[in-house]
ChimeraX commands (.cxc) that place a marker at each C-alpha (Angstrom):
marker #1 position 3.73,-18.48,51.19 radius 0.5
marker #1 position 0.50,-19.61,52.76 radius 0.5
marker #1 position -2.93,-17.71,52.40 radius 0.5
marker #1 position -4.04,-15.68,55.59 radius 0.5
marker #1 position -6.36,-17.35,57.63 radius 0.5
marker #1 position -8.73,-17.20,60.49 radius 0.5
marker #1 position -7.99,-13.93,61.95 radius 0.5
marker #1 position -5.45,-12.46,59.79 radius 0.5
marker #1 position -7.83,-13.38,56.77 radius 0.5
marker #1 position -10.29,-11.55,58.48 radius 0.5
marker #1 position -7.90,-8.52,59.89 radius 0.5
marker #1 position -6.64,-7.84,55.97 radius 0.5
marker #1 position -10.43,-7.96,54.55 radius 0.5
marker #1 position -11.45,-5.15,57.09 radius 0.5
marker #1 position -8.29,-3.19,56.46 radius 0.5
marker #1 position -9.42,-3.39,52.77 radius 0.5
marker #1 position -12.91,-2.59,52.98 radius 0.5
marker #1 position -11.91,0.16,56.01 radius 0.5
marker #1 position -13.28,2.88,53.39 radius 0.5
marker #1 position -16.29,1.23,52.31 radius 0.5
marker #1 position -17.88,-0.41,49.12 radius 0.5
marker #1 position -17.83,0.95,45.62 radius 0.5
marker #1 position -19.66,-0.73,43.14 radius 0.5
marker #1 position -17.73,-0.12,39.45 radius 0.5
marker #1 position -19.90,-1.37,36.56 radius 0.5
marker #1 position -17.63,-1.13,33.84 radius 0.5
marker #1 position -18.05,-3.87,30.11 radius 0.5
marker #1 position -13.79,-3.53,29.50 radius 0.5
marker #1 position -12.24,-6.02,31.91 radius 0.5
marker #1 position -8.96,-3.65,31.37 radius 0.5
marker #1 position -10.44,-0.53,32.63 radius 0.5
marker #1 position -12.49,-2.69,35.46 radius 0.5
marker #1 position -9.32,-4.57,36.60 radius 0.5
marker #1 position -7.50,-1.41,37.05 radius 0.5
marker #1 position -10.56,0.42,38.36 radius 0.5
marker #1 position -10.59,-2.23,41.01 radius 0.5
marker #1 position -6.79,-2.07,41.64 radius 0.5
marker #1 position -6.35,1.53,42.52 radius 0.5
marker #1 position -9.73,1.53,44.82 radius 0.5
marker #1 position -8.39,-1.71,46.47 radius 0.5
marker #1 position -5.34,-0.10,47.36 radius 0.5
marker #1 position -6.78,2.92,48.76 radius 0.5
marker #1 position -8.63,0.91,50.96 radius 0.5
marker #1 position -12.11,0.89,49.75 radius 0.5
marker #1 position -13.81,-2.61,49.01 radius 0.5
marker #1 position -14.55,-2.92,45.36 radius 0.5
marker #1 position -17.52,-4.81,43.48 radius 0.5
marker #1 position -17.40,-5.21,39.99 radius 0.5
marker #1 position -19.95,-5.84,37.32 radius 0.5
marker #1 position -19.58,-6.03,33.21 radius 0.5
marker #1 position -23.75,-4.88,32.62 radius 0.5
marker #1 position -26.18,-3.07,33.47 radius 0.5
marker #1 position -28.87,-5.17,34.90 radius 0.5
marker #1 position -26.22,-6.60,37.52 radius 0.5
marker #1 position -24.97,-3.50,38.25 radius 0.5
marker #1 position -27.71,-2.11,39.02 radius 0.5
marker #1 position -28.91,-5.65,40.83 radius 0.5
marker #1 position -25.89,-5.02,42.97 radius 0.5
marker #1 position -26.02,-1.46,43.98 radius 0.5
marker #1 position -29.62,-2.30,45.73 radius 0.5
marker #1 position -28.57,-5.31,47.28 radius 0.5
marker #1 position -24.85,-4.39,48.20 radius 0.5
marker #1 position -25.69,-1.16,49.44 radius 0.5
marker #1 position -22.65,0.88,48.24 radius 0.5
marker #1 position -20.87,3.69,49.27 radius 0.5
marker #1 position -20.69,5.10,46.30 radius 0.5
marker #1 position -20.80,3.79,42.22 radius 0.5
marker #1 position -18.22,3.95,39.36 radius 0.5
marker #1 position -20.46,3.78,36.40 radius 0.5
marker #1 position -19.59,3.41,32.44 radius 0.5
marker #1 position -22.29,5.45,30.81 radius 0.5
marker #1 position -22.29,2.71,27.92 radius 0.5
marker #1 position -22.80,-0.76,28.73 radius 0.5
marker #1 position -24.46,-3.94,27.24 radius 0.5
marker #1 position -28.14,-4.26,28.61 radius 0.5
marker #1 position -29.53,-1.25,30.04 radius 0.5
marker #1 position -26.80,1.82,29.91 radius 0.5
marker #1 position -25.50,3.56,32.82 radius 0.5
marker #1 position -28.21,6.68,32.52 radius 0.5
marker #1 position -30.78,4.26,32.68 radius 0.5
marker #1 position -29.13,2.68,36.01 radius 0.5
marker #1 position -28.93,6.09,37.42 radius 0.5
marker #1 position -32.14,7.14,37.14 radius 0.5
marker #1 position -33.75,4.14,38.18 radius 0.5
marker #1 position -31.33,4.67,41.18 radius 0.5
marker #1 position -32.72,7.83,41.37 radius 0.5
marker #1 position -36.73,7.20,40.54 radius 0.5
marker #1 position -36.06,5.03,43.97 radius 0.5
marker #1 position -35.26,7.68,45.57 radius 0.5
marker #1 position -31.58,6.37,46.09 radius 0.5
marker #1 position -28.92,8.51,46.52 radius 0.5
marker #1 position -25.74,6.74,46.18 radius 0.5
marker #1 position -23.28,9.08,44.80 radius 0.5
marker #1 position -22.55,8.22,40.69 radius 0.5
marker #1 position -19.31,9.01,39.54 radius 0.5
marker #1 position -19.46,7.83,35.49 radius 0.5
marker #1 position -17.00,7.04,32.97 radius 0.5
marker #1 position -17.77,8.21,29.03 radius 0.5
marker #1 position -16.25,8.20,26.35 radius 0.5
marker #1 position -14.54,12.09,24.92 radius 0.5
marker #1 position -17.26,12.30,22.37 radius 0.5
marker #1 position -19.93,11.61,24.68 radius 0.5
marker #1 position -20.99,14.98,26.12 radius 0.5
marker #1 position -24.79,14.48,25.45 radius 0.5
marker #1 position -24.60,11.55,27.21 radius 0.5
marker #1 position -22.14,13.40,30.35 radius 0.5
marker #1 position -25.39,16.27,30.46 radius 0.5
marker #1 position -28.09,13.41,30.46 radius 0.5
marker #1 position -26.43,11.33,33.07 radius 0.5
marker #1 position -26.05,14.81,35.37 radius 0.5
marker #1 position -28.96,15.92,35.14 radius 0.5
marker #1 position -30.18,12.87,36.07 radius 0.5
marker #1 position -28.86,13.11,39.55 radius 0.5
marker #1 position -24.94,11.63,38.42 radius 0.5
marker #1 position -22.47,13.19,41.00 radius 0.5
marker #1 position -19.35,14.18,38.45 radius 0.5
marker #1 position -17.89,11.88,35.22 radius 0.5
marker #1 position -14.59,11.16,33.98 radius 0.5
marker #1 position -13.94,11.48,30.48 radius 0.5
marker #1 position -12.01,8.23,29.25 radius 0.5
marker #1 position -9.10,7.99,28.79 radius 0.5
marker #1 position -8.31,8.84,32.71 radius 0.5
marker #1 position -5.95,8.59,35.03 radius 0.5
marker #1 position -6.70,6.07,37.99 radius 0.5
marker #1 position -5.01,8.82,40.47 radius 0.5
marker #1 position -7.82,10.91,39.24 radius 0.5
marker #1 position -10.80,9.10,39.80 radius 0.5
marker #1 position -9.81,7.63,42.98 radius 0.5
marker #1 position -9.51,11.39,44.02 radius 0.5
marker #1 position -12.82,12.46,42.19 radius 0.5
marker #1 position -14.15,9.74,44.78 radius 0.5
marker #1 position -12.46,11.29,47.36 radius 0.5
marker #1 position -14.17,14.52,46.79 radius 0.5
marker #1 position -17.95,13.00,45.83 radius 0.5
marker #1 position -17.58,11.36,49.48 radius 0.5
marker #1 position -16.58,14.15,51.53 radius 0.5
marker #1 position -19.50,16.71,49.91 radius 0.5
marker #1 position -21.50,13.47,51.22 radius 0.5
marker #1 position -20.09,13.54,54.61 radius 0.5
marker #1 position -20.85,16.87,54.49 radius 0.5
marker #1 position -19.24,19.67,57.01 radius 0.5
marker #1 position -18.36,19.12,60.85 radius 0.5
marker #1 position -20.46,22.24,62.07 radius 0.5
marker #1 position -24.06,23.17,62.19 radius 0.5
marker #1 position -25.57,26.05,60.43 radius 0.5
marker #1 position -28.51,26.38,58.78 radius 0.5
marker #1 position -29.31,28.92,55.32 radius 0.5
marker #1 position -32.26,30.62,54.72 radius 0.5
marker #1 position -33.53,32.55,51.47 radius 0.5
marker #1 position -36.79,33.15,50.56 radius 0.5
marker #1 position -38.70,29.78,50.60 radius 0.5
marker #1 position -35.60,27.66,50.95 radius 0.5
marker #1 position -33.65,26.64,53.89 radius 0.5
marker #1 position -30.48,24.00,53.91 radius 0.5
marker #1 position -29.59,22.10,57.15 radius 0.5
marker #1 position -25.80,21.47,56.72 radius 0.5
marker #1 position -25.89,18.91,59.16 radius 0.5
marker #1 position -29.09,16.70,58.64 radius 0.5
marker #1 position -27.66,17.71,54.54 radius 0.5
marker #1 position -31.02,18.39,54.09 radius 0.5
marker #1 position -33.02,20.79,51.37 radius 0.5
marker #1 position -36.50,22.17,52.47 radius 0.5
marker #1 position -38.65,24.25,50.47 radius 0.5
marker #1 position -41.68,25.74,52.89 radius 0.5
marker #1 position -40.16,23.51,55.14 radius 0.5
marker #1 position -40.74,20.13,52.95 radius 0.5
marker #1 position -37.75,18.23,52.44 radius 0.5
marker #1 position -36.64,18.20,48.47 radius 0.5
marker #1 position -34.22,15.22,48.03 radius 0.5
marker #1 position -30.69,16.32,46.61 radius 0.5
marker #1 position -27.91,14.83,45.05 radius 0.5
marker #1 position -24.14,15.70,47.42 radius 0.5
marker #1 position -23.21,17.49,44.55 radius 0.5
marker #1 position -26.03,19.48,44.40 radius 0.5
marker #1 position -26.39,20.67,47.79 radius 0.5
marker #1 position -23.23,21.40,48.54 radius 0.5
marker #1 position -23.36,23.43,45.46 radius 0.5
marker #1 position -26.48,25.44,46.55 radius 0.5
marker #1 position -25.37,25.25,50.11 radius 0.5
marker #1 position -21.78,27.10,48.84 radius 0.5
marker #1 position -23.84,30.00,47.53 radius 0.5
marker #1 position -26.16,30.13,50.50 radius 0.5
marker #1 position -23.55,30.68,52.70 radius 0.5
marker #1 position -22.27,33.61,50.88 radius 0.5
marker #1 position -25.88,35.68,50.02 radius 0.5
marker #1 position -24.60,38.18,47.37 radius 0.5
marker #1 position -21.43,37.23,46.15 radius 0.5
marker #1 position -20.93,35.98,42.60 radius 0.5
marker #1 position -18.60,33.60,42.02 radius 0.5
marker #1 position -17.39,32.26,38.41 radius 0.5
marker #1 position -18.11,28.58,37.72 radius 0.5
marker #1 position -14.12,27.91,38.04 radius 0.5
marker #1 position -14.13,28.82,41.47 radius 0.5
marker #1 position -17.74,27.54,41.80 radius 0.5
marker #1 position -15.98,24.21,40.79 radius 0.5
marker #1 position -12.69,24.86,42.75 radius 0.5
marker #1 position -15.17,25.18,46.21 radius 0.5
marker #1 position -17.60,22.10,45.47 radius 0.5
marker #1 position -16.05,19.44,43.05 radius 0.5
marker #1 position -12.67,20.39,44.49 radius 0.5
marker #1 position -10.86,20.20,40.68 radius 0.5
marker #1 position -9.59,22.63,38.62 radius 0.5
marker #1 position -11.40,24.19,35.25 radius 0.5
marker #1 position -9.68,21.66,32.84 radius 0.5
marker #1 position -12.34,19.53,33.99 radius 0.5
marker #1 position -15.09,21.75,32.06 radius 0.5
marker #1 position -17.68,24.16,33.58 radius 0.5
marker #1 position -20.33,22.70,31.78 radius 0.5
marker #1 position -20.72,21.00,34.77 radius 0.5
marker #1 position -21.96,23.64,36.98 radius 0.5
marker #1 position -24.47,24.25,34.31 radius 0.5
marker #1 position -25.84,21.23,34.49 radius 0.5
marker #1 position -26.13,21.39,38.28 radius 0.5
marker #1 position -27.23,24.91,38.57 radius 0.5
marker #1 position -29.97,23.82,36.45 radius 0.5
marker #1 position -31.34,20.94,38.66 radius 0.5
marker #1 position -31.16,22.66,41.53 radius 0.5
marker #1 position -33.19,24.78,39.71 radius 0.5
marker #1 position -35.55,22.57,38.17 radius 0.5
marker #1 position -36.10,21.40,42.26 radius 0.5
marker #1 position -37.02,24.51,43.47 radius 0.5
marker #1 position -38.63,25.88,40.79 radius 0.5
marker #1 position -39.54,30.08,40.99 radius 0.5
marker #1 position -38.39,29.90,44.93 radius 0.5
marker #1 position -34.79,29.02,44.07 radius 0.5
marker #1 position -32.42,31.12,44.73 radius 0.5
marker #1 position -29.46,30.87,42.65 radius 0.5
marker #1 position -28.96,33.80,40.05 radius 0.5
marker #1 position -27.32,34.04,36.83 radius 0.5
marker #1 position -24.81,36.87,36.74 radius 0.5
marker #1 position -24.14,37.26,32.83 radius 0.5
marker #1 position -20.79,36.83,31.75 radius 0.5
marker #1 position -19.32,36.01,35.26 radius 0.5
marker #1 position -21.42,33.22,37.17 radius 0.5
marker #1 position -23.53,32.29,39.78 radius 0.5
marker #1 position -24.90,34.04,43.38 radius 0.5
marker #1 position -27.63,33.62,45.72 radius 0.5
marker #1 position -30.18,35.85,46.37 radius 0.5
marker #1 position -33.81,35.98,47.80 radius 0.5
marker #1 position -35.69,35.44,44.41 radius 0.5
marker #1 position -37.93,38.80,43.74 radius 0.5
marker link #1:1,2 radius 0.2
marker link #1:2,3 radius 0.2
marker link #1:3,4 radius 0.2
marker link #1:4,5 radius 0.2
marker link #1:5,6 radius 0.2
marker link #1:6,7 radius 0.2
marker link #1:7,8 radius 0.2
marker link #1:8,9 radius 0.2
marker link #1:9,10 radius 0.2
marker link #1:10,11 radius 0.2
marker link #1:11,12 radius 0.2
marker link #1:12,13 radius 0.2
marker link #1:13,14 radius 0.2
marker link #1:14,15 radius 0.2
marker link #1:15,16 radius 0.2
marker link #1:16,17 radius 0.2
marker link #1:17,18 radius 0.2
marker link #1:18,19 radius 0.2
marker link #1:19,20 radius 0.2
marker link #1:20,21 radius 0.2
marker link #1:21,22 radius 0.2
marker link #1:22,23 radius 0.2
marker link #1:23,24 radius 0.2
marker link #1:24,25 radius 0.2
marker link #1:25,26 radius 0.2
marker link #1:26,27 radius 0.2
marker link #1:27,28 radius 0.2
marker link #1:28,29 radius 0.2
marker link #1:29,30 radius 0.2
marker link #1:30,31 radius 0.2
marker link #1:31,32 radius 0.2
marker link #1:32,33 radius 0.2
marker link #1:33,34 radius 0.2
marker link #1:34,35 radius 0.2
marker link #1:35,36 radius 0.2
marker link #1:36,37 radius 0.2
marker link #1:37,38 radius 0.2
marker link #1:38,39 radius 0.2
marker link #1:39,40 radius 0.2
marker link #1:40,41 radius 0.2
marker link #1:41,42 radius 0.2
marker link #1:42,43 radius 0.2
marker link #1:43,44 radius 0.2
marker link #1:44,45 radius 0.2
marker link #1:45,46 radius 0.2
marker link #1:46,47 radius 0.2
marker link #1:47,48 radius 0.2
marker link #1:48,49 radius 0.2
marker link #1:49,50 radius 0.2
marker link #1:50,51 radius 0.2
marker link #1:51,52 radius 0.2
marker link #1:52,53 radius 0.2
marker link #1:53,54 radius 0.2
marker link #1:54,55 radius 0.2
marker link #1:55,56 radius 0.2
marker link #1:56,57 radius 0.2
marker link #1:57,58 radius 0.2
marker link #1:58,59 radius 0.2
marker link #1:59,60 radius 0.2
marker link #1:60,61 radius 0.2
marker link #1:61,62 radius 0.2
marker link #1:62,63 radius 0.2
marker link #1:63,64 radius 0.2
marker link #1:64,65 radius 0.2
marker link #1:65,66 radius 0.2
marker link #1:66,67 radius 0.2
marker link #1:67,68 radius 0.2
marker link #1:68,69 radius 0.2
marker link #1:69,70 radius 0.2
marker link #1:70,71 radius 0.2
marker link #1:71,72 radius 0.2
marker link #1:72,73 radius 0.2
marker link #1:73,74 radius 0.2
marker link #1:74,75 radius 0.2
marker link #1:75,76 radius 0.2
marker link #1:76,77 radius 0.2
marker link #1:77,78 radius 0.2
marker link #1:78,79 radius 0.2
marker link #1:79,80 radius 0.2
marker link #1:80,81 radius 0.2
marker link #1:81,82 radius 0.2
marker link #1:82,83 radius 0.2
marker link #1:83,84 radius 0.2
marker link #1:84,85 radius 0.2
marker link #1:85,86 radius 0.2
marker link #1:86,87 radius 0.2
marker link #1:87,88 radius 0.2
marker link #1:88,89 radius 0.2
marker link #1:89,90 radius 0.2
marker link #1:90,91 radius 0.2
marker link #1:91,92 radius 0.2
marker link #1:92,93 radius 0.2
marker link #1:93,94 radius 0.2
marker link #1:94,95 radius 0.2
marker link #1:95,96 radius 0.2
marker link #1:96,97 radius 0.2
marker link #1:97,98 radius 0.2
marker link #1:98,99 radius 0.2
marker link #1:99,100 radius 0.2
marker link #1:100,101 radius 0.2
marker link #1:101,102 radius 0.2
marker link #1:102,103 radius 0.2
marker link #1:103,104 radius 0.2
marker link #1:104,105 radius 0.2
marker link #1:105,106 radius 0.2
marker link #1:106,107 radius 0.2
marker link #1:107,108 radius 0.2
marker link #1:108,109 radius 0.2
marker link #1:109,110 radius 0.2
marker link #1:110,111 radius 0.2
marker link #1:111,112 radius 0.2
marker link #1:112,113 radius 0.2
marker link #1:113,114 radius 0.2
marker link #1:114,115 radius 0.2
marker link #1:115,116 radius 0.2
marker link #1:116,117 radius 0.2
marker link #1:117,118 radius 0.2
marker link #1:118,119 radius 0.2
marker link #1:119,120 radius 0.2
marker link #1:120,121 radius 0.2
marker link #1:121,122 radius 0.2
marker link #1:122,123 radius 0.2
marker link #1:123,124 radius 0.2
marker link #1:124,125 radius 0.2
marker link #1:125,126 radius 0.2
marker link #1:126,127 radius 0.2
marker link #1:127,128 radius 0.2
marker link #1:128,129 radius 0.2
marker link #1:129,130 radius 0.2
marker link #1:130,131 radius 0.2
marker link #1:131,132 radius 0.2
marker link #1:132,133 radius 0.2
marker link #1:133,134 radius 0.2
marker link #1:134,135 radius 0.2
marker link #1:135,136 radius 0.2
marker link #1:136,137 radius 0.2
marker link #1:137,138 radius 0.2
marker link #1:138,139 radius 0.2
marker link #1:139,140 radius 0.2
marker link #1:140,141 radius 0.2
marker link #1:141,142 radius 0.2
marker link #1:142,143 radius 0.2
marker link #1:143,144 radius 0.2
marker link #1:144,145 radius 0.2
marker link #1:145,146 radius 0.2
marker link #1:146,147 radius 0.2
marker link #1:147,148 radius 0.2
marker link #1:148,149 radius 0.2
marker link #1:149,150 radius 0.2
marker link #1:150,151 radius 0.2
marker link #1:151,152 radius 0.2
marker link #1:152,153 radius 0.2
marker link #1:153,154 radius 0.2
marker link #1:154,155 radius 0.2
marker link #1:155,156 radius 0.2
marker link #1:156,157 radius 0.2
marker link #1:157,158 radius 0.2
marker link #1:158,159 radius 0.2
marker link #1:159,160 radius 0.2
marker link #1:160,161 radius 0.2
marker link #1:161,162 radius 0.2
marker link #1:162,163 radius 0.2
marker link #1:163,164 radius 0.2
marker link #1:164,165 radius 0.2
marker link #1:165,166 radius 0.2
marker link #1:166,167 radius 0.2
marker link #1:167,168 radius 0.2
marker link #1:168,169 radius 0.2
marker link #1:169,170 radius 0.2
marker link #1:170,171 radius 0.2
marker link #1:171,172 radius 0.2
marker link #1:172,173 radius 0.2
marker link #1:173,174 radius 0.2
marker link #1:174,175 radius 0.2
marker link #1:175,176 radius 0.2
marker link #1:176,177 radius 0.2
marker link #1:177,178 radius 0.2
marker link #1:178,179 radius 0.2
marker link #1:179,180 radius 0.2
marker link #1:180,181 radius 0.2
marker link #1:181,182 radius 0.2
marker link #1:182,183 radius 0.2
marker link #1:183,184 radius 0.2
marker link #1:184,185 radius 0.2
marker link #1:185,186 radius 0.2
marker link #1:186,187 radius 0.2
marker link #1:187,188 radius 0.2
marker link #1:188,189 radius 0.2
marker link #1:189,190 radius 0.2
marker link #1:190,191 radius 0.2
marker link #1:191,192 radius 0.2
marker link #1:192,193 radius 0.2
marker link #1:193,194 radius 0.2
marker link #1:194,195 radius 0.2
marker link #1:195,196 radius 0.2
marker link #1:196,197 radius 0.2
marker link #1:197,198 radius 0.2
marker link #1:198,199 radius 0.2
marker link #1:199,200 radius 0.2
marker link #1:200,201 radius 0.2
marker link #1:201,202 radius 0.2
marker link #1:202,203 radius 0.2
marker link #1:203,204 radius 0.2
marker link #1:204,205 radius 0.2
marker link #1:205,206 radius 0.2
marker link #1:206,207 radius 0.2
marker link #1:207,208 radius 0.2
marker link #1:208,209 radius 0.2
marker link #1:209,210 radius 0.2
marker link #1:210,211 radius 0.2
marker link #1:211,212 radius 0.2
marker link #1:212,213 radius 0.2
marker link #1:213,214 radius 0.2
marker link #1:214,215 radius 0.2
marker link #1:215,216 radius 0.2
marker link #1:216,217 radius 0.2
marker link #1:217,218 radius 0.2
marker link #1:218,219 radius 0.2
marker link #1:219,220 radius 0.2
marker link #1:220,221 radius 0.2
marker link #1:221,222 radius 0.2
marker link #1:222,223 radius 0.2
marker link #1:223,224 radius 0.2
marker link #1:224,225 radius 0.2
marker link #1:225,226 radius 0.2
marker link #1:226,227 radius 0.2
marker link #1:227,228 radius 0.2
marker link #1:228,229 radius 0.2
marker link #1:229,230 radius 0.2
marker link #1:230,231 radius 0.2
marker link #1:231,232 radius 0.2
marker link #1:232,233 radius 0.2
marker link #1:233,234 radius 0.2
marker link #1:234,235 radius 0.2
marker link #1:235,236 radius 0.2
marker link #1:236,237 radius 0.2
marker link #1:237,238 radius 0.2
marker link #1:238,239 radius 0.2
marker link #1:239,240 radius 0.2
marker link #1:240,241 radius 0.2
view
């Protein structure tokens, strides 16, 4: 069978790339090729890279949709990418890969602004619907409201954070988590359901993660955030004292 060409070429590249880029920077060519498969097939256009430097080379220049990042890769590893990502103020949701022993690495790449990890080994199904989930907190919600507590307001649809009405930047993940408890002043909820709400995945996954999140927001808001810690149970939002 001949190749496509002139406009069907052209026709099957857009239905391809329909969902946008993701950049995958990934050193296993096994993992990468299969990475690339299940992405391609879900209709997102797929870059991939074996390093860090030209990973990170080609999430500035390619302009990504969102990145599929190993945490440990030849060159610079995929913390540093992220939060040289991040230290330029760009905002591209992460979504890493590490290894089942790596959970100091999983907090460090969080907390520096990563979106959610997958531990290896993972199902492809999974991580295409992690991606799924990392892009819709990013597309945020279809209706306008804006939360207020204290010192801090979030715009749901301009997805922005202010703090005495300056803008703080935020990761998806992170305001849609403080946004969550915003919109329901009061009520606690326990770090499964917080991760239920906002990463859309069940417990198995490991609340750790909420931790880690809770903690940035915190860390961005300093004494005017508003998130409390209810012992033994979870998280709620309240006008800090």
């Amino acid at each position: 069978m001949r190749p496509p060409t002139g406009t069907a070429r052209e026709d099957a590249l857009t239905q391809t790339q329909r969902r946008g880029l993701v950049v995958v920077v990934e050193d296993e060519p096994a993992i990468s090729d299969l990475v690339r498969l299940y992405l391609t097939r879900d209709g997102f256009g797929v870059s991939c890279h074996g390093d860090g430097e030209t990973g990170l080379a080609a999430v500035r220049r390619e302009r990504p949709v969102a990145v599929v990042l190993d945490i440990r890769l030849p060159g610079i590893d995929g913390t540093e990418v992220c939060r040289q990502l991040r230290a330029a103020d760009d905002w591209t949701p992460v979504l890493f890969l590490t290894a089942a022993d790596d959970e100091v690495d999983r907090v460090v790449g969080l907390e520096l602004g990563a979106d959610d990890y997958l531990t290896k080994p993972f199902s492809p199904r999974e991580l295409v619907a992690r991606l799924h989930a990392v892009l819709r907190r990013t597309a945020g919600p279809t209706t306008h409201r804006v939360y207020r507590l204290g010192r801090v307001a979030v715009d749901t649809e301009r997805r922005r954070v202010s703090l005495d009405d300056a803008p703080v930047p935020f990761t998806a993940t992170e305001f849609d988590l403080l946004a969550h408890l915003m919109a329901r002043p009061g009520r606690v909820f326990t770090r499964d359901e917080l991760l239920a709400a906002v990463w859309g995945y069940a417990a198995q996954a490991g609340t750790r993660t909420v931790d880690v999140h809770v903690a940035q927001v915190r860390g961005k808001l300093g004494a005017a955030s508003p998130i409390r810690t209810v012992r033994g149970v979870g998280y709620a939002a309240e006008p800090p004292p």
